[in-house]
N, C-alpha and C positions, 0 to 999 in steps of 0.2 A: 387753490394753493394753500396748503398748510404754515402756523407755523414754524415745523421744523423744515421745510424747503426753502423758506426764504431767508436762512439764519444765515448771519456775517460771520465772519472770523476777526480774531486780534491779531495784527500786526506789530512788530515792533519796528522801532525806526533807529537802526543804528545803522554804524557804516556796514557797507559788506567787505566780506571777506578777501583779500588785497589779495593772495596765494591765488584763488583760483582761477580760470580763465574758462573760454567757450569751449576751446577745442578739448578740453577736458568732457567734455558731455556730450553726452550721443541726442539726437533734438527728439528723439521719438518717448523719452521717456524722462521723469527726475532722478536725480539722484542724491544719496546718503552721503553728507558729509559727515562721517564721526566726529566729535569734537565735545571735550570734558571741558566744560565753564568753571574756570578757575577763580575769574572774577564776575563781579556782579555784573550782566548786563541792562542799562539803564533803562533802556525799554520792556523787560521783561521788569525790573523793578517796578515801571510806572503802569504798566499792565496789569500783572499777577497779583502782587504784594502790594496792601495796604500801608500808607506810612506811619500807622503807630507799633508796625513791628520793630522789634528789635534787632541787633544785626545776626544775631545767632537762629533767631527764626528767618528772617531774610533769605540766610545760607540756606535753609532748610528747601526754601521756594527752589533756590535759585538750582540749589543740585539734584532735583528732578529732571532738570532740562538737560540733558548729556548727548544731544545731537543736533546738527540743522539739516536741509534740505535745501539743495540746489535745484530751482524747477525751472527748466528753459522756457523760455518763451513761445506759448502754441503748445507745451507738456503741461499736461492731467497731475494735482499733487494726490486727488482719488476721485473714484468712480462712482456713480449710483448703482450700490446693489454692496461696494464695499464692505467687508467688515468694518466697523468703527469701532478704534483702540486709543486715538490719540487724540486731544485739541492741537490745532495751528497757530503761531503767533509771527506771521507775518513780518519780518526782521527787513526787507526790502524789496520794491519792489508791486504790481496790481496784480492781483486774481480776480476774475469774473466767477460768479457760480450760474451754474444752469442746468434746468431740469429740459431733459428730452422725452420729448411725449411720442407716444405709439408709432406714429405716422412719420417720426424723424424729425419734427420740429422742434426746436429750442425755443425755451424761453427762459431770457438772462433774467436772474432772481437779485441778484447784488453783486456791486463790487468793492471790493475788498483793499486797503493802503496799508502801507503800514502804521502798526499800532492798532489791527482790527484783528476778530479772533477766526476762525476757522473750524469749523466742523463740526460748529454748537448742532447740526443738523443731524448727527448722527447721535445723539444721546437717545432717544426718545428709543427708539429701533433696535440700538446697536450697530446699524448700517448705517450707511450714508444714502443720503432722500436727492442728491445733485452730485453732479461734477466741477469741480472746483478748477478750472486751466489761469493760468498765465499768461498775463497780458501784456507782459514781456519777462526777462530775466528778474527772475526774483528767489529770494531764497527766506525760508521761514521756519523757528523753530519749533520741534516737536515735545509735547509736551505729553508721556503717557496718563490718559485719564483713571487708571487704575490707582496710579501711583499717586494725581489731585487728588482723587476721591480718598484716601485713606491720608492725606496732609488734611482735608476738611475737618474728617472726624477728629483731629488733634489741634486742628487750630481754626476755630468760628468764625475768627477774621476773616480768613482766606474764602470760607464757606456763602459767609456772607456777602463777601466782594463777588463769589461766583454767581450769585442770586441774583446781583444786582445786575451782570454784565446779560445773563439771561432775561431778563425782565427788560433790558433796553433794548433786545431783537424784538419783543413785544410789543414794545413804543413802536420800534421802526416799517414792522411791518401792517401797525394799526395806520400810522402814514401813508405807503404805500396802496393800502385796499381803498383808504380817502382818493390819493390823487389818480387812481386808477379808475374811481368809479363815478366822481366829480367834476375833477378838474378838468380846464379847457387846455388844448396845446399847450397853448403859451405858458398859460401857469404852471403845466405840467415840469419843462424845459427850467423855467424861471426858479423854480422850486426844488428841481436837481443842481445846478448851478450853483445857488447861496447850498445845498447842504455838502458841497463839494470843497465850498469855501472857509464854511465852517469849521470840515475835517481839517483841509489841509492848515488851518491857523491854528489851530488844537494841540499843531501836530509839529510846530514851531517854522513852517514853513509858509509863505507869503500866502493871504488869502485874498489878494488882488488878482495876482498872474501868476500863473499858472496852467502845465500842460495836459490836457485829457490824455488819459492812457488807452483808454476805449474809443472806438472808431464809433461815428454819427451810427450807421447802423446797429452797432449794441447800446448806444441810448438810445433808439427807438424804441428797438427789443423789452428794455426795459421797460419805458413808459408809454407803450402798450401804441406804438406810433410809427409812421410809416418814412422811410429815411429822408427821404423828399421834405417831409412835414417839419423835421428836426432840423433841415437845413434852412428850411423856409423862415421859420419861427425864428433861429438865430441870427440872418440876416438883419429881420425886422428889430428884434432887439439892438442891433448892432447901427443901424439907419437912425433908429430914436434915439441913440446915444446911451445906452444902458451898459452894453459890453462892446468889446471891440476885439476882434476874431481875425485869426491868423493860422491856415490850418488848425491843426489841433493846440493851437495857445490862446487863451481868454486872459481877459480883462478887463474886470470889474470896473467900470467907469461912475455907475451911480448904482450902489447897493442900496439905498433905502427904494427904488426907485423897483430894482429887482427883486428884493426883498416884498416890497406891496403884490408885483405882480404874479409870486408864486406861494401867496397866501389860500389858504389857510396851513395848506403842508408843510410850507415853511418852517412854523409853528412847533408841528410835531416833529420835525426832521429834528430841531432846535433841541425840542426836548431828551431826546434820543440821544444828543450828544451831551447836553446836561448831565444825564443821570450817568454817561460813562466814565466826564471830567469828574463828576463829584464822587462816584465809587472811590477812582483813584485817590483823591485830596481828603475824603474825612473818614476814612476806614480809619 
C-alpha cells in the first residue's frame, strides 16, 4: 500500500442542505449541486483557512469553493484510474475509500467524516489511486485544485496549512502499517475505537456514544481481520466493561482502560489528529 492509497479526505461538518431530498437522485450515481458560497462556511473556514487570515483573504478561500456534491449512499464520488482535478471536503456525512486489487478484492484504506479531506490520493499521479463510495447519504464540497494551487502561490498561509494537512496522512498511515503489522486483534479494534472517538470529539460531537457508519465487515477489512474476529473482540470488550454495544451504537464506558488496550497506535492515531487540530488553531 502506498502513501497516496491510503490518503483521507477533509470533511466539513455543517448542516446539509434542507431543499434537497432522495428522490431528487438517481442511487447509481452522485450528483452536482451548483451552488455560489455567499457566506462563509464554518467548516470550510475551520478546514481550509488558517485563523490569522484576514477577512478579505478568508473570501478569497472561501470563493474557490462554488459547488457541492450530493453522493447517495452505496454512489462512487470517484473512481481509481479517475482523472484528479479536485480536493473533497466532506460537508456531511461517511465515505469509505478502497483500493480494488486484480482478482476483485477490496481492501478499505480509510474512512472519511466530516471535517476530513478527500482525494489527497490523487495529487501524486494526477489520478485517483481508490474509490471513494458513501456510507450513506452525504454531500461534500469541491474544491478545484488548480485553483488551491495558485491561492498557495499567493498566500504561504494557506500553503503551509496544505503541508501540514498532507503530512498528517503521513502520521496516519505510519499508524496504520504499526497496527497492521503488530498489533493483536484486540488492540487492533481498541485502537480504532479511541481514534473514532477522538474524531468525533474534535468535531464537537460526543466522543462517548456514538453511531458506526461502517458495518463490522468493513472494520475488518480495514484492520486486516476477519468479521467473526471483530465481533468476537467487541463482545469481549463489552463483557469487561470497556464499551457497551448496541447494533452499530458504542459506548465508551472506560476510556483509559481502552485507550491502554489499543496502545501503541492509539498514540499515533492521537498524533494524526494533533497536527490536524493544530494546523487549524495556529496558522
Amino acid at each position: 500500500m502506498t502513501l497516496a492509497t491510503a490518503s483521507s479526505t477533509v470533511a466539513f461538518n455543517t448542516a446539509p442542505i434542507s431543499h434537497l431530498t432522495a428522490s431528487t437522485f438517481t442511487p447509481s450515481r452522485s450528483t452536482f449541486v451548483p451552488r455560489l458560497i455567499r457566506h462563509f462556511d464554518t467548516s470550510l473556514h475551520a478546514t481550509f483557512i488558517p485563523a490569522n487570515l484576514t477577512t478579505a483573504q478568508s473570501a478569497r478561500v472561501n470563493a474557490i469553493v462554488c459547488s457541492t456534491r450530493f453522493v447517495k449512499r452505496g454512489a462512487t464520488l470517484y473512481r481509481a484510474g479517475d482523472a484528479f482535478t479536485s480536493l473533497y471536503a466532506v460537508r456531511t456525512g461517511c465515505f469509505k475509500t478502497v483500493v480494488v486489487h486484480r482478482h476483485g478484492d477490496e481492501q478499505v484504506t480509510g474512512f472519511h467524516m466530516a471535517g476530513d479531506p478527500l482525494a489527497l490520493d490523487g495529487v501524486c499521479s494526477d489520478e485517483h489511486n481508490c474509490d471513494a463510495v458513501a456510507l450513506e447519504d452525504s454531500t461534500v464540497c469541491v474544491v478545484p485544485f488548480a485553483l488551491l494551487e495558485n491561492l498557495c502561490q499567493d498566500m504561504k498561509a494557506i500553503q503551509h496549512h496544505i503541508h501540514r494537512m498532507m503530512s498528517g496522512e503521513i502520521v496516519r498511515e505510519a499508524g496504520l502499517m504499526m497496527m497492521l503489522g503488530t498489533m493483536t486483534a484486540e488492540q487492533r479494534v481498541a485502537a480504532f475505537l479511541m481514534n473514532l472517538a477522538t474524531r468525533m470529539k474534535a468535531r464537537g460531537y460526543s466522543g462517548v456514544e456514538f453511531n458506526l457508519r461502517m458495518t463490522r465487515e468493513e472494520i475488518g477489512n480495514y484492520l486486516g481481520l476477519k468479521l467473526e474476529t471483530v465481533s468476537r473482540t467487541l463482545s469481549k470488550l463489552q463483557k469487561e466493561g470497556v464499551v457497551g454495544t448496541s447494533g452499530k451504537q458504542i459506548r465508551i464506558i472506560d476510556d483509559e482502560r481502552l485507550a491502554s488496550a489499543g496502545c501503541p497506535v492509539t498514540d499515533a492515531c492521537s498524533r494524526r489528529e494533533h497536527v490536524s487540530q493544530t494546523t487549524q488553531a495556529d496558522l
